[in-house]
VOPAGU-2260 file (C-alpha; in pm, 1 decimal, decimal comma):
REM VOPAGU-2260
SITE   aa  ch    i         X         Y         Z
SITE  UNK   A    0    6266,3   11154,4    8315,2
SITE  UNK   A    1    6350,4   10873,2    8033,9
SITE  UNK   A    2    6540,1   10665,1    8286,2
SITE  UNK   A    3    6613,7   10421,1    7979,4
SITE  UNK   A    4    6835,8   10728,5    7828,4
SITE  UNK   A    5    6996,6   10808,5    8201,8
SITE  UNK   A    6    7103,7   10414,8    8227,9
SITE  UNK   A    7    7285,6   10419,4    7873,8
SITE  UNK   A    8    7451,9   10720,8    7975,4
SITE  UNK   A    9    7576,0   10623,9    8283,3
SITE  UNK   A   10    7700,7   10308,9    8149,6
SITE  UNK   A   11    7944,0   10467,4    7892,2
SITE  UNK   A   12    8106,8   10749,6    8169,1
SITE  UNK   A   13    8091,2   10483,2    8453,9
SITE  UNK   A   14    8274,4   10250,4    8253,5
SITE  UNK   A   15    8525,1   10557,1    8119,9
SITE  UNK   A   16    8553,9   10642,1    8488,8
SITE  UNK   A   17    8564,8   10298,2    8675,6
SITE  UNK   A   18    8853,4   10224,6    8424,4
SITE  UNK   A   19    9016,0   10609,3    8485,7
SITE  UNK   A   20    8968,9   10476,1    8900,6
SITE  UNK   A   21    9157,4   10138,5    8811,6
SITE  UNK   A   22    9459,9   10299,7    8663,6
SITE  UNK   A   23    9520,9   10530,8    8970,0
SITE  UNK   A   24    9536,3   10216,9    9144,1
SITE  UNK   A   25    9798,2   10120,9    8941,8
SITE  UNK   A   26    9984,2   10440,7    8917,4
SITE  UNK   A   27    9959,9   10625,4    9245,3
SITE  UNK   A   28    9982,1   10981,2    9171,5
SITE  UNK   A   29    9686,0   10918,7    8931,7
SITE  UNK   A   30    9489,0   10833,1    9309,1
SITE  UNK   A   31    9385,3   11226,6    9327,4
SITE  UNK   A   32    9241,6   11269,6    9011,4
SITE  UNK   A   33    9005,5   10925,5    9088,3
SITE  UNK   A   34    8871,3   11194,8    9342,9
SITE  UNK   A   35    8777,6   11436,5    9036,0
SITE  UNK   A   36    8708,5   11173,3    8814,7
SITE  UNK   A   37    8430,6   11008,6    9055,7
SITE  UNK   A   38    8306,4   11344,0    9127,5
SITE  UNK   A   39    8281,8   11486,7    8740,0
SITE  UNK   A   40    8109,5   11128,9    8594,9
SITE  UNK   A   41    7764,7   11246,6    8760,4
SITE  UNK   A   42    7802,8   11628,9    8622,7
SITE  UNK   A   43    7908,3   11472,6    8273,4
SITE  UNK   A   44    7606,5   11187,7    8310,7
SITE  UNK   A   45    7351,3   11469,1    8368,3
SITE  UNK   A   46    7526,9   11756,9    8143,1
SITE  UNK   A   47    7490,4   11455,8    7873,9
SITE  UNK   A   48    7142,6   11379,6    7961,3
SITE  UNK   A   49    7011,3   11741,4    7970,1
SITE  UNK   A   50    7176,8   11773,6    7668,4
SITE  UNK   A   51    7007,7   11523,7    7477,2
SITE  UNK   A   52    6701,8   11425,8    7623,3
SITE  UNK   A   53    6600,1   11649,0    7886,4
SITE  UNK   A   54    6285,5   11911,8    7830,0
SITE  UNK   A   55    6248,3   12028,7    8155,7
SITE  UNK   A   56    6506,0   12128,1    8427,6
SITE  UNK   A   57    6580,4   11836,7    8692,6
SITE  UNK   A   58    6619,9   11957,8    9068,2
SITE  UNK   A   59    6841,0   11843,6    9339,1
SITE  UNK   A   60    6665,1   11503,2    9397,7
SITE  UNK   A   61    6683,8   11382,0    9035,3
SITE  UNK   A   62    7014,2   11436,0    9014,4
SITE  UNK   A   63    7098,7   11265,5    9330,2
SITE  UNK   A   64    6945,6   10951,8    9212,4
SITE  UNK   A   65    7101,1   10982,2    8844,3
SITE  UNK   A   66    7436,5   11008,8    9145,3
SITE  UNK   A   67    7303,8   10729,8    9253,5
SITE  UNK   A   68    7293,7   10495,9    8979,1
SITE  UNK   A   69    7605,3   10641,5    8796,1
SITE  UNK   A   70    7789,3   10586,2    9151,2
SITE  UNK   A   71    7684,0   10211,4    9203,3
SITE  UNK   A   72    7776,4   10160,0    8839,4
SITE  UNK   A   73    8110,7   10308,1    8815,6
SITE  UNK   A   74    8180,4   10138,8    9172,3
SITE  UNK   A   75    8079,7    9784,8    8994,1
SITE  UNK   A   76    8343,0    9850,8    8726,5
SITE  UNK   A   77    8612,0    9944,2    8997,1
SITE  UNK   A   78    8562,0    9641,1    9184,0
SITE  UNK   A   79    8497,5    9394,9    8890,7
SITE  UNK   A   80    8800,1    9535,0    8745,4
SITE  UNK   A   81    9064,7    9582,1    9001,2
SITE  UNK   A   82    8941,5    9196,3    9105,4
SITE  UNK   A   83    8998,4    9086,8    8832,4
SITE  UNK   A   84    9365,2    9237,5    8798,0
SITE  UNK   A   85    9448,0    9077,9    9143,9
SITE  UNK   A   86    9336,6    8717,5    9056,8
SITE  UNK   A   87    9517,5    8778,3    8705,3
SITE  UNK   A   88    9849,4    8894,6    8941,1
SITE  UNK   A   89    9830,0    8619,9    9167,6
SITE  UNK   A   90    9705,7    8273,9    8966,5
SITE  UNK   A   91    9857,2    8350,2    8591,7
SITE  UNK   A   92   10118,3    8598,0    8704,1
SITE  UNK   A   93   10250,1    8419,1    9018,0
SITE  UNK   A   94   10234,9    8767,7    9198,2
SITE  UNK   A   95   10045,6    8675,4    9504,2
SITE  UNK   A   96   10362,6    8668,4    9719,4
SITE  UNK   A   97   10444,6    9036,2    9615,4
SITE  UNK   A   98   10111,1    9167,2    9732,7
SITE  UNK   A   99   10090,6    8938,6   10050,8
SITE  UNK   A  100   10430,0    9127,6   10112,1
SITE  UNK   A  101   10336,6    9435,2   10103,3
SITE  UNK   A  102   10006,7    9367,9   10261,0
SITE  UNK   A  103   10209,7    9242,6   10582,3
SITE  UNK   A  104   10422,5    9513,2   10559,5
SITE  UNK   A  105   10155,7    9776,5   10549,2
SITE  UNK   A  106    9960,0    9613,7   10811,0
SITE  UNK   A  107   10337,3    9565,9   11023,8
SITE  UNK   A  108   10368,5    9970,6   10998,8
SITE  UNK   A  109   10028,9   10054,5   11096,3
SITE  UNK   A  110   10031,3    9830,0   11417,3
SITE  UNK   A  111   10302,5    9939,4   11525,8
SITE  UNK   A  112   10172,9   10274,8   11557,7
SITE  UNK   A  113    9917,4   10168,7   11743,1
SITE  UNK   A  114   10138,0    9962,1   12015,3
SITE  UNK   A  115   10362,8   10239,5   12021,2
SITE  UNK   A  116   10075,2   10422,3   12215,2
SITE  UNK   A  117    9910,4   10110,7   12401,3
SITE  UNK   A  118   10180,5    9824,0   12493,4
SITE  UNK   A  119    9884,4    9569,7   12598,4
SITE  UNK   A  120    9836,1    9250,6   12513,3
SITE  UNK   A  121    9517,0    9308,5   12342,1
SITE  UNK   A  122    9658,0    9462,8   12049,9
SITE  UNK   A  123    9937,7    9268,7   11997,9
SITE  UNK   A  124    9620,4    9013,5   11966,6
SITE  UNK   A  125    9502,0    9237,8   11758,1
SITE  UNK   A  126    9811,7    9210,2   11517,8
SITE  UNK   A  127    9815,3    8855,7   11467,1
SITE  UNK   A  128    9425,3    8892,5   11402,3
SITE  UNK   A  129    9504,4    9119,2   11121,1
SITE  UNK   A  130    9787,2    8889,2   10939,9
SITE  UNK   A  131    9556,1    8560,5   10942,2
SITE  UNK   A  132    9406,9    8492,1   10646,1
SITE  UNK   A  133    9068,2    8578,3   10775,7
SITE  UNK   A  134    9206,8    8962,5   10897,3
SITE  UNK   A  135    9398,0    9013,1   10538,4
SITE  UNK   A  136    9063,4    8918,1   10365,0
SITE  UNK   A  137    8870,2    9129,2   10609,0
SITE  UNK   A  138    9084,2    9391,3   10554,2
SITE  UNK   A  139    9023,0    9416,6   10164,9
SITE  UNK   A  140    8670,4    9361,7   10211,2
SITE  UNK   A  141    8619,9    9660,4   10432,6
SITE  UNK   A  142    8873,6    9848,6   10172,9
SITE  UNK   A  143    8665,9    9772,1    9922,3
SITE  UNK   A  144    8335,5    9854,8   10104,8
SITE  UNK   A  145    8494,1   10210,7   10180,8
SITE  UNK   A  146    8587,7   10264,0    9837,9
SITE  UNK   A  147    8217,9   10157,3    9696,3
SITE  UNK   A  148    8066,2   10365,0    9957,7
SITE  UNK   A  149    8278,2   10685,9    9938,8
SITE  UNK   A  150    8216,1   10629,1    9513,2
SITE  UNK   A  151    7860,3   10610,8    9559,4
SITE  UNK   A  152    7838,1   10909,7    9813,8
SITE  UNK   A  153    8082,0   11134,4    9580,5
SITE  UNK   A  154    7849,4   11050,6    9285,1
SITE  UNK   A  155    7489,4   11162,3    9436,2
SITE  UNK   A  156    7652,9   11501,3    9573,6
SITE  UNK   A  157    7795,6   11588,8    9272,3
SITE  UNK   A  158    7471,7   11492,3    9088,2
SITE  UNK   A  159    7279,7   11693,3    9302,1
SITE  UNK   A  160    7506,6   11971,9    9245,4
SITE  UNK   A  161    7511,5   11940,7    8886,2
SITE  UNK   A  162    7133,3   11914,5    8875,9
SITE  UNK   A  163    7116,7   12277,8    9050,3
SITE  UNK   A  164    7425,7   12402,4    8802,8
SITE  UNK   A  165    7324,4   12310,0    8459,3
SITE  UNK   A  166    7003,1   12380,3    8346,7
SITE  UNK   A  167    6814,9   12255,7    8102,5
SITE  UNK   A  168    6842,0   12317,2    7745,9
SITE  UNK   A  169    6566,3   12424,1    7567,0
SITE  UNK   A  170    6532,0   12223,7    7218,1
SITE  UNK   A  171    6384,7   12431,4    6984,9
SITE  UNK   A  172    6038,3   12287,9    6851,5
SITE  UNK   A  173    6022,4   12126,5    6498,8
């Protein structure tokens, strides 16, 4: 396998796709197709590849790790990305309040559920945990450790997959 020519690949669709994952962020009905988008950059990184480069036929393992690499890349976009768009919001845009507020409010509406089915006075510890400043940053952490890993576990079955679906093409000898 020329892992050079696998890099350089992934590198163009994980950047097409960790921008395509950005703008569902920012339009919400776009949030669905970040599913297929995550899940077709591995097929189109190894469709590319086999096109290209490939001689012989790569199996399920060599396509998990191209799933692999293409995940953890189009994850680093994602995150580099979307961070980027918050610190633009909240230092040059003077957004910060807007998110905080719906931050709050998200966090309001899923505590409450929770009380409604336990009144103790645990979880209404729990609550104010959760709207410090330590629990809101907590909370986008582990957001954006869900996101990274669910990218990165998307990409490696669906490079596995496409490993087993597209076979190599024979280049004709010169």
């Amino acid at each position: 396998m020329d892992w050079r020519s696998i890099v350089r690949i992934s590198l163009i669709v994980a950047g097409v796709s960790g921008l395509l994952c950005v703008l569902s962020f920012v339009v919400p009905p776009l949030s669905l197709a970040c599913f297929f988008w995550v899940i077709s950059c591995s097929m189109i990184t190894i469709r590319l590849y086999q096109r290209k480069v490939a001689i012989a036929p790569l199996n399920a393992g060599a396509g998990a790790r191209i799933g692999v690499i293409v995940g953890l890349l189009t994850a680093f976009v994602t995150m580099t990305v979307n961070a980027a768009t918050m610190v633009i919001q909240r230092y040059a845009l003077h957004m910060g309040g807007t998110f905080d507020a719906q931050l709050t409010a998200s966090i309001h509406q899923a505590m409450q559920r929770a009380a409604e089915g336990n009144p103790d006075a645990q979880v209404q510890g729990f609550i104010h945990f959760w709207l410090s400043p330590e629990g809101r940053a907590g909370l986008v952490l582990a957001t954006a450790a869900m996101l990274v890993a669910g990218i990165v576990v998307l990409s490696v079955v669906s490079g596995a997959l496409a490993a087993k679906m597209f076979p190599a093409r024979r280049r004709p000898a010169m």
